[in-house]
PADRENTI-490783 format. One record per residue (C-alpha): residue number from 1; chain; z negated, y negated, x negated. Coordinates in Angstrom, 3 decimals. Last residue first. Layout:
BEGIN
i NUM; ch A; up Z; north Y; east X
...
This chain:
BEGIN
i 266; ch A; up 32.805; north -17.203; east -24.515
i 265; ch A; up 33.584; north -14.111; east -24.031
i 264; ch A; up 30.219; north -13.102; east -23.468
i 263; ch A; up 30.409; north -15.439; east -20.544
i 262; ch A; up 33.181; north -13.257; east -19.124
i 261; ch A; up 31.288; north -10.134; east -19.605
i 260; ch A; up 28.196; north -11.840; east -18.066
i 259; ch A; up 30.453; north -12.740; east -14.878
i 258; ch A; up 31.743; north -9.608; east -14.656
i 257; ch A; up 28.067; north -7.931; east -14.476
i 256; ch A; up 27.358; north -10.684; east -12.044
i 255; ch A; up 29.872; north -9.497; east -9.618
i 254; ch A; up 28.617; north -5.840; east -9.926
i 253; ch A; up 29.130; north -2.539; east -11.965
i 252; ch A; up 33.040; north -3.739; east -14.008
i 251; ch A; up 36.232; north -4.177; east -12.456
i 250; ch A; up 34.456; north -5.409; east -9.276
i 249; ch A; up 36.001; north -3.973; east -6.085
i 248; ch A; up 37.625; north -6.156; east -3.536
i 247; ch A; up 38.614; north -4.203; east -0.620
i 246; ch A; up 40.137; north -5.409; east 2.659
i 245; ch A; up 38.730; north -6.381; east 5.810
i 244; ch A; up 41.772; north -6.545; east 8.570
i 243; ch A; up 41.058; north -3.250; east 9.559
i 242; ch A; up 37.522; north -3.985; east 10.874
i 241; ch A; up 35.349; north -0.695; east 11.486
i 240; ch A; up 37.542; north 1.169; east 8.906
i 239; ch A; up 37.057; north -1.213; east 6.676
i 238; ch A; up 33.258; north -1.481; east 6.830
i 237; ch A; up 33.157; north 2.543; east 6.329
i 236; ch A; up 35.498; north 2.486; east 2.962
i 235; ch A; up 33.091; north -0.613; east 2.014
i 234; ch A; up 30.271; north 1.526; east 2.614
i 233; ch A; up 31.942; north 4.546; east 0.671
i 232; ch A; up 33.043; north 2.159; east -2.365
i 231; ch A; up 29.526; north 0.562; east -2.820
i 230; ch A; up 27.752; north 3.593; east -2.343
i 229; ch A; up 30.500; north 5.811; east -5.192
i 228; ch A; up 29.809; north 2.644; east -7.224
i 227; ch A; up 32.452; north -0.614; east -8.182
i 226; ch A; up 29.779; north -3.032; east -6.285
i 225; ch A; up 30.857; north -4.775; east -3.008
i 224; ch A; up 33.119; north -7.006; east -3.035
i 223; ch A; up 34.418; north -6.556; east 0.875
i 222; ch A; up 37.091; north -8.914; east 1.223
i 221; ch A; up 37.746; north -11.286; east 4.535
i 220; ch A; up 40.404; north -13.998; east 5.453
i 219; ch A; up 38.896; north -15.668; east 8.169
i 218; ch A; up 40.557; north -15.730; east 11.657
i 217; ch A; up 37.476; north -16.881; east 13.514
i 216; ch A; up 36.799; north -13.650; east 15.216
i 215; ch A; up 36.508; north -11.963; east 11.851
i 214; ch A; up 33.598; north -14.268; east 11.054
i 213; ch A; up 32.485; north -13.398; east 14.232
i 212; ch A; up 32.474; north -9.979; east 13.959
i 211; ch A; up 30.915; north -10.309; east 10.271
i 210; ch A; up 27.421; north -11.755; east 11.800
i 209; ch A; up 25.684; north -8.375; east 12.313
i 208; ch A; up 26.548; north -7.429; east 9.099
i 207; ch A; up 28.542; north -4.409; east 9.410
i 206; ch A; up 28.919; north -2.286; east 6.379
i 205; ch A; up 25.761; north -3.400; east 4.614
i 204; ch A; up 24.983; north -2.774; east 1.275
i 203; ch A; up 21.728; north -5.180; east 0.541
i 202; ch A; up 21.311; north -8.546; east 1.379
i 201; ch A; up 24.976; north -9.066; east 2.952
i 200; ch A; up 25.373; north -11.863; east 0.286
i 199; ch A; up 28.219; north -14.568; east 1.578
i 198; ch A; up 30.278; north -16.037; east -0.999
i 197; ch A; up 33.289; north -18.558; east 0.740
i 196; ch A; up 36.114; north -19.471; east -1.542
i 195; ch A; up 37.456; north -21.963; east -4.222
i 194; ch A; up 35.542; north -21.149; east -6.621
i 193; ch A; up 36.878; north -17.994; east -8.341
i 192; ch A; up 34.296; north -17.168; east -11.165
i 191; ch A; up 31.258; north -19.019; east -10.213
i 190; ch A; up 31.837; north -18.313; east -6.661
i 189; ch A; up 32.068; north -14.003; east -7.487
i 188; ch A; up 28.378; north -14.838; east -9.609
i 187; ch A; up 27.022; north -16.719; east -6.571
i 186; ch A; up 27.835; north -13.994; east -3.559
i 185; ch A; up 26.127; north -11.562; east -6.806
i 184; ch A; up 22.964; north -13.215; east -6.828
i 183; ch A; up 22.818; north -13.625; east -3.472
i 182; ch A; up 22.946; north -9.941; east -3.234
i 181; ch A; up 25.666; north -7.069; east -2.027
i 180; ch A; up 28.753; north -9.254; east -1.713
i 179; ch A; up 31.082; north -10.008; east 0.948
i 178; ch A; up 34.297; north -12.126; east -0.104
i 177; ch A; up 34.847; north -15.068; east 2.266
i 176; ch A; up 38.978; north -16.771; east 1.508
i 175; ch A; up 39.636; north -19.487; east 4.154
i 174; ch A; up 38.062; north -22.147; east 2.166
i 173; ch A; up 37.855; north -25.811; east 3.311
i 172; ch A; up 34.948; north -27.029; east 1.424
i 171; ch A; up 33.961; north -24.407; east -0.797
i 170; ch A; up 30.848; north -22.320; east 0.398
i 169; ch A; up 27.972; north -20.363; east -1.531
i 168; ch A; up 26.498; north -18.199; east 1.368
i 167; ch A; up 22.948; north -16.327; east 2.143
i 166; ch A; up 23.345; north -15.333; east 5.478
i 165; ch A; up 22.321; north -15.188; east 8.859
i 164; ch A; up 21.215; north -13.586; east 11.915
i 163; ch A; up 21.312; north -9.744; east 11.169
i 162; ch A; up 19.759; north -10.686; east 7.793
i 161; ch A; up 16.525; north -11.055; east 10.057
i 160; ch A; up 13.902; north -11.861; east 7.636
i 159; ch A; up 10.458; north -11.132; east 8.742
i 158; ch A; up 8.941; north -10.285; east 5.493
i 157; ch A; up 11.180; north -11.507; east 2.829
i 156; ch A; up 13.932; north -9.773; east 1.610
i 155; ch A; up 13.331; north -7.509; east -2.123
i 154; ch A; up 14.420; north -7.507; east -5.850
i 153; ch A; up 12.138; north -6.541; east -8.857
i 152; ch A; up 12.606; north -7.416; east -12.710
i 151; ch A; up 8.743; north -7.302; east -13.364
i 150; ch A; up 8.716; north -9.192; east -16.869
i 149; ch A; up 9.172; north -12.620; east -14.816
i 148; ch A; up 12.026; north -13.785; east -12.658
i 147; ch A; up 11.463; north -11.339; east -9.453
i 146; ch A; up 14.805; north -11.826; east -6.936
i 145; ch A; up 13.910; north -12.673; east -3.622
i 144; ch A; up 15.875; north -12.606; east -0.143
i 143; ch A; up 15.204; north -14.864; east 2.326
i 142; ch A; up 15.307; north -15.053; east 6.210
i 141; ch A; up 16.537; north -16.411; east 9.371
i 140; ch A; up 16.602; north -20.301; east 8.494
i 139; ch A; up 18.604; north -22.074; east 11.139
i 138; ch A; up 21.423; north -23.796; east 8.961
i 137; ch A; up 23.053; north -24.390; east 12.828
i 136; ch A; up 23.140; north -20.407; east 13.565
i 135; ch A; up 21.995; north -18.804; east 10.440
i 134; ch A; up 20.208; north -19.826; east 7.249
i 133; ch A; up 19.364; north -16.528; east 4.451
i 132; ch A; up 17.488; north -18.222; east 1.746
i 131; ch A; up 17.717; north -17.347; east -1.786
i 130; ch A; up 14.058; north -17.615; east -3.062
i 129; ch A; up 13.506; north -16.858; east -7.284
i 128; ch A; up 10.654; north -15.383; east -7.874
i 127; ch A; up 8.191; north -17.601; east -10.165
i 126; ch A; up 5.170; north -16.317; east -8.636
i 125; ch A; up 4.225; north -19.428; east -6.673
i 124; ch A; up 7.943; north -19.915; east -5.111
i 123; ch A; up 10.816; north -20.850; east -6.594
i 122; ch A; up 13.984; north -22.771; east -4.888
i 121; ch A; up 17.096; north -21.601; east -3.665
i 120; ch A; up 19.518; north -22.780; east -0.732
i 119; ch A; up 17.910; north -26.384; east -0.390
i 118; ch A; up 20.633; north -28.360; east -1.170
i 117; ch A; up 19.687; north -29.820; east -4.620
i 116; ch A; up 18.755; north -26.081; east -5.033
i 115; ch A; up 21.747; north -24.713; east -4.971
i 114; ch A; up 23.737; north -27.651; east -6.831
i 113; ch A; up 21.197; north -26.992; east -9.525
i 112; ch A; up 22.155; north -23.594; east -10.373
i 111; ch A; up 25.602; north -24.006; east -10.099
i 110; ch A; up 25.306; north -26.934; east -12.499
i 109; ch A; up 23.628; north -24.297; east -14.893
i 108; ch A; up 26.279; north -21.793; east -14.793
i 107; ch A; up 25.105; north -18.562; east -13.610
i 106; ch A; up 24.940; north -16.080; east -16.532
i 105; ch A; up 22.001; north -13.979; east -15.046
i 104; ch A; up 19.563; north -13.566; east -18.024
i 103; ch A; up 20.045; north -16.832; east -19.682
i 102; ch A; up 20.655; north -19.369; east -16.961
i 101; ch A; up 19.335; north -17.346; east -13.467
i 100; ch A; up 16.077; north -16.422; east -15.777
i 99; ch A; up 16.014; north -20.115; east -16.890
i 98; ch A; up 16.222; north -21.778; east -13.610
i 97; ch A; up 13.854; north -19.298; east -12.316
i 96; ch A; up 11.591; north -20.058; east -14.804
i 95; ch A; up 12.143; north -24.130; east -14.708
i 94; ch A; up 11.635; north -24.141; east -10.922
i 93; ch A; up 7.959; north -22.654; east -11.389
i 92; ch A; up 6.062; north -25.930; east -11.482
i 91; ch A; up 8.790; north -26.814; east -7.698
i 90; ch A; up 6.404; north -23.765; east -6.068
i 89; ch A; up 7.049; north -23.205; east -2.536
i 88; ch A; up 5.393; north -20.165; east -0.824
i 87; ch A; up 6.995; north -17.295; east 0.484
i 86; ch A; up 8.361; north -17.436; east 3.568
i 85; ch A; up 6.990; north -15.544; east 6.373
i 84; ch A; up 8.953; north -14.929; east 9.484
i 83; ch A; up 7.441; north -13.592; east 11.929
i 82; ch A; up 7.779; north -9.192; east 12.378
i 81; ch A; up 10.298; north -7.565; east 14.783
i 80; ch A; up 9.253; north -4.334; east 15.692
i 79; ch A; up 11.448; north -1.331; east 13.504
i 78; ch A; up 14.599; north -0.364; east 15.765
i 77; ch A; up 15.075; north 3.420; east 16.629
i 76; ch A; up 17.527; north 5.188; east 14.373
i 75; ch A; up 21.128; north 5.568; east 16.588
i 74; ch A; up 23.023; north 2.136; east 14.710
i 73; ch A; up 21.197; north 3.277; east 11.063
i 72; ch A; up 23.251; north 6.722; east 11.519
i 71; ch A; up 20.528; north 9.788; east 11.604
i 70; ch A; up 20.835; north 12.144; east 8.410
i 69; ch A; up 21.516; north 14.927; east 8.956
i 68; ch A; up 22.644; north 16.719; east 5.175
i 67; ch A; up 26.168; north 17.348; east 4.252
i 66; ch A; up 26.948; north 13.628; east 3.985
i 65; ch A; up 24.077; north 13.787; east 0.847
i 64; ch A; up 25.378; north 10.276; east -0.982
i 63; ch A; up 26.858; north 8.252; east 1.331
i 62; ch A; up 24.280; north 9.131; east 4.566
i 61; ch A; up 21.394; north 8.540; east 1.576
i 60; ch A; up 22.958; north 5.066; east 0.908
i 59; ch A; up 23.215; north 4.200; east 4.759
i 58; ch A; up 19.817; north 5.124; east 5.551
i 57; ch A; up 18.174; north 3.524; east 3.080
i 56; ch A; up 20.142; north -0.187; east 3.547
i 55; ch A; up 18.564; north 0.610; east 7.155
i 54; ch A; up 15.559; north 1.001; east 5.757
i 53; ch A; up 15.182; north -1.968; east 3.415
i 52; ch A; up 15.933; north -1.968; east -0.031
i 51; ch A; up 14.423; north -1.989; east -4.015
i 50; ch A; up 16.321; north 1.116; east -5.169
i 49; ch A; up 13.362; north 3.525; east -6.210
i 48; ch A; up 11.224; north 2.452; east -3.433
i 47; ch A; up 14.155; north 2.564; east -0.575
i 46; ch A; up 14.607; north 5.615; east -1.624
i 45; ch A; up 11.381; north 7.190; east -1.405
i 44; ch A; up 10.822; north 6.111; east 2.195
i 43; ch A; up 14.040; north 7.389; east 3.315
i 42; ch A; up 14.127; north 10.086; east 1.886
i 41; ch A; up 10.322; north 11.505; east 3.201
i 40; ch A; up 6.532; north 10.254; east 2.188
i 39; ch A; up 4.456; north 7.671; east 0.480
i 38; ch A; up 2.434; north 7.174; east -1.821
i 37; ch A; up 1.380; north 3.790; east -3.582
i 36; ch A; up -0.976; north 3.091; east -7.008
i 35; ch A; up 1.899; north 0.869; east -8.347
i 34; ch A; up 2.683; north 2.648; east -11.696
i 33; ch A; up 1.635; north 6.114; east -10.277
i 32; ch A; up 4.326; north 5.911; east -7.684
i 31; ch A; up 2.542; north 8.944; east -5.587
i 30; ch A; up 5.248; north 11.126; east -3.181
i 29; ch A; up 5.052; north 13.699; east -0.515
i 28; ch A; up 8.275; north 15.733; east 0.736
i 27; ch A; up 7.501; north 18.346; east -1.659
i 26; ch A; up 5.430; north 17.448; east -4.277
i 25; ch A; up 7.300; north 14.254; east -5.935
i 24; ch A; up 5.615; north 12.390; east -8.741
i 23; ch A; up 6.593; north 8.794; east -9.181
i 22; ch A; up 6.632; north 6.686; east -12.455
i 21; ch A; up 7.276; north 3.203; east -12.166
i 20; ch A; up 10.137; north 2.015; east -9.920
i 19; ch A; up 13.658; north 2.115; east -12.111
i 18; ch A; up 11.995; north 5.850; east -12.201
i 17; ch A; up 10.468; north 8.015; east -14.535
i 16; ch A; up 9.723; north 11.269; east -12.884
i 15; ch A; up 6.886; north 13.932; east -12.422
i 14; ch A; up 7.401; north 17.528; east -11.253
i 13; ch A; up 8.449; north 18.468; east -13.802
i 12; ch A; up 5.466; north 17.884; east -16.013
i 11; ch A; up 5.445; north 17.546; east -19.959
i 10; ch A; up 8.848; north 16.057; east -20.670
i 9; ch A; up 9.095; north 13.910; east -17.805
i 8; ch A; up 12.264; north 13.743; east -15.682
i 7; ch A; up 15.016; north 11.323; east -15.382
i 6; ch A; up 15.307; north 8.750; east -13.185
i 5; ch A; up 19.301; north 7.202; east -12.534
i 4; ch A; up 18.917; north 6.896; east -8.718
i 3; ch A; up 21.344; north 10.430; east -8.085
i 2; ch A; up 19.055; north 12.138; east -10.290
i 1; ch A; up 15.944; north 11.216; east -7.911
């Protein structure tokens, strides 16, 4: 729980305020108060409090407790596929996302259109914002989504299979791909150096099922993700898998973070 940010209650210590709602922990049981769920173990909790999927889980608490076993994501037995289900298209709710990505985010309005003129982004019925992951032949694999309203909340969804595919901001031509942790962040590093390839590894993944080939085809490949001791240890891991990755680390949290410093600038 410290190493997420929460801090604990004044009255009852065995309660916590989290980036999640409030959670209290009894051993290895848990009760997010806020949403009315429980839940048990690590793994479970942390991919609550940081908004991820298990394997994303796995890695983070392998990072951050090394002295504790912790099975590797590549050994822990394979959750059953699940269909795809997209969330529902909304074009009433376009302006909200467009606004949220505008004012909140930084991204440069044109940006913002060019995504969804192509069919990369769009908003669904409760104004989250839908990056979609496309693989082999623009084959949509997944999504991930990014909560515009007063619940700031980030998740992929069900069914995606960011093993297939990608969400990607490309430049005609590029050799340059940096790796980034969200779509979000893939379009905040384009926004600032263009003429590249953004790909979003939907959470902080050191070997994106897709990478090899990428690799294969003679790219020239940076790892951006974010400027934290999980960021830095994944992209440590990633490079040691594939030598000829190297590090790009955000001078300030995150890609988008940079980007709102810059626009503050302005």
């Amino acid at each position: 729980m410290e190493r997420t940010g929460c801090s604990t209650d004044a009255l009852d210590q065995a309660k916590w305020h989290t980036p999640a709602g409030v959670i209290s922990v009894t051993g290895q049981k848990f009760m997010n108060w806020t949403k009315r769920a429980g839940g048990g173990g690590a793994i479970d909790l942390v991919i609550q409090l940081r908004r991820c999927d298990f394997k994303t889980a796995v890695f983070w608490l392998s990072a951050n407790f090394p002295d504790y076993p912790i099975p590797a994501p590549e050994t822990t037995a394979c959750v059953p596929k699940q269909a795809l289900a997209l969330p529902k298209r909304d074009d009433t709710r376009v302006p909200q996302i467009k606004n949220y990505l505008r004012q909140q985010r930084c991204i440069p309005a044109e940006l913002i259109d060019f995504l969804i003129h192509c069919g990369k982004l769009y908003a669904d019925d409760r104004a989250n914002a839908v990056f979609l992951l496309l693989g082999k032949e623009k084959t949509v694999v997944g999504a991930e989504l990014r909560g515009t309203s007063h619940s700031r909340w980030y998740g992929l969804a069900p069914g995606s299979r960011k093993d297939l595919g990608c969400f990607s901001v490309v430049a005609a031509g590029a050799t340059k791909v940096v790796l980034c942790e969200s779509a979000i962040d893939a379009i905040s590093y384009f926004a600032l150096q263009p003429n590249c390839t953004a790909l979003s590894t939907a959470g902080v993944n050191p070997n994106p099922g897709w990478l090899s080939i990428l690799i294969e085809k003679g790219f020239d490949i940076y790892c951006g993700f974010d400027s934290d001791d999980t960021g830095d240890s994944l992209a440590d891991r990633m490079i040691r898998r594939y030598p000829t990755v190297k590090r790009l680390r955000p001078p300030n949290k995150d890609w988008n973070k940079v980007l709102q410093s810059k626009s503050a600038l302005h």
